[in-house]
Phi, psi and omega in degrees: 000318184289339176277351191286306164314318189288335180293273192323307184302325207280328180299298196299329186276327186303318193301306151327301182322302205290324187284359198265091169261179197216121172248138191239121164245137159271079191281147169170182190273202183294316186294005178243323198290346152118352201343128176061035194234173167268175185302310176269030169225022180275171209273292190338265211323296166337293182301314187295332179286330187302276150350299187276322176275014156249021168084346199265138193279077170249146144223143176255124175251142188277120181255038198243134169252137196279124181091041181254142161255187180294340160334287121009283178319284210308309177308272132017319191282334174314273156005322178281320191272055199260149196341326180293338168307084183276332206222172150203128188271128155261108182230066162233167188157304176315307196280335170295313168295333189287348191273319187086013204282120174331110190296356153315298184299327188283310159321293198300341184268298203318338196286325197285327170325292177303284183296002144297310184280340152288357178265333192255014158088038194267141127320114192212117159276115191267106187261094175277195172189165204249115179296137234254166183247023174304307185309333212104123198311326181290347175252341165263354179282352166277305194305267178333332171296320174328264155355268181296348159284307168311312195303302202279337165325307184255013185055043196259192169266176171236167173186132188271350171193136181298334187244040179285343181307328216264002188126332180068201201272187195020047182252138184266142170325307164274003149280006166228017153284006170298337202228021159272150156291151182323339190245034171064294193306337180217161193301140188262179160357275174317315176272024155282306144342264189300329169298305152312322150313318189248009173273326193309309197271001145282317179286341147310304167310309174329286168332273200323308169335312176286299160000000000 
């Protein structure tokens, strides 16, 4: 009797294994929605291969609309967060800054962003970036605080910059025009690549979370 039970658990837990696939909704702007790029060399399709050649049973889905703020994000994630979710990487901001939109303001949709997603028991890698010093110091000494504060507000993960593959802030520009599109902002193909590498292994913990 006892190996049969024991048979039977081993059956119930392999059965489980095979079913625990993992959904990543990715919300974010033109840098996750892939801009100029063809489809299977945008930053999703890229992350997902990444993942999946580390042995892990994912699909990522893509939620990044090109030219969304956090505003956007916010409209939108109920709709992103559908019963099929587990986890989700935030990668917005950028668009707020080309706007100059108040980091008060900004704050307030990531915090609502996060907390849809602890309410609905979703996982979340939170990806910040560092505000340019044009605005002034008291407003990018705001912008930048946000992001790692939230994280620790809810106890999400963090990663401090979308482009830590490529060096993250105070990396000089012209060392990644190999791997930009003409219009310095957004990655071409190859810096998609390196950008998945040093983004990959914060999404694993993500995983392992969901686990």
């Amino acid at each position: 009797m006892g190996k049969v039970m024991g048979a039977i658990v081993l059956i119930f837990w392999a059965s489980f294994a095979v079913a625990e696939k993992v959904t990543i909704a990715a919300l974010g702007d033109s840098l996750t929605q892939g801009y100029g790029l063809p489809g299977e060399e945008g930053f999703v399709p890229q992350l997902e291969n990444w993942l999946q050649e580390q042995g892990h049973d994912v699909a990522v889905i893509n939620a990044g609309v090109s030219g969304d703020t956090t505003a956007g994000g916010l409209s939108r994630v109920g709709w992103t967060l559908t019963p099929d979710v587990d986890a989700l990487i935030v990668t917005l901001g950028g668009n707020d800054l080309l706007r100059g939109i108040g980091p008060e303001v900004s704050r307030a949709n990531l915090d609502g962003i996060v907390a849809a997603a602890q309410e609905a028991g979703v996982a979340v890698l939170l990806v910040g970036m560092q505000a340019p010093g044009n605005y002034g110091q008291e407003y990018k000494t705001a912008f930048d605080a946000m992001y790692p504060e939230i994280a620790e507000a809810y106890g999400v993960l963090y990663l401090e910059s979308f482009f830590a593959g490529l060096g993250g802030a105070g990396t000089n520009p012209a060392s990644l025009r190999g791997y930009m599109q003409a219009d310095g902002i957004h990655p071409n193909a190859s810096g998609v690549r390196e950008i998945v590498n040093g983004m990959g292994p914060h999404v694993v913990d993500l995983i392992e979370q969901v686990q």
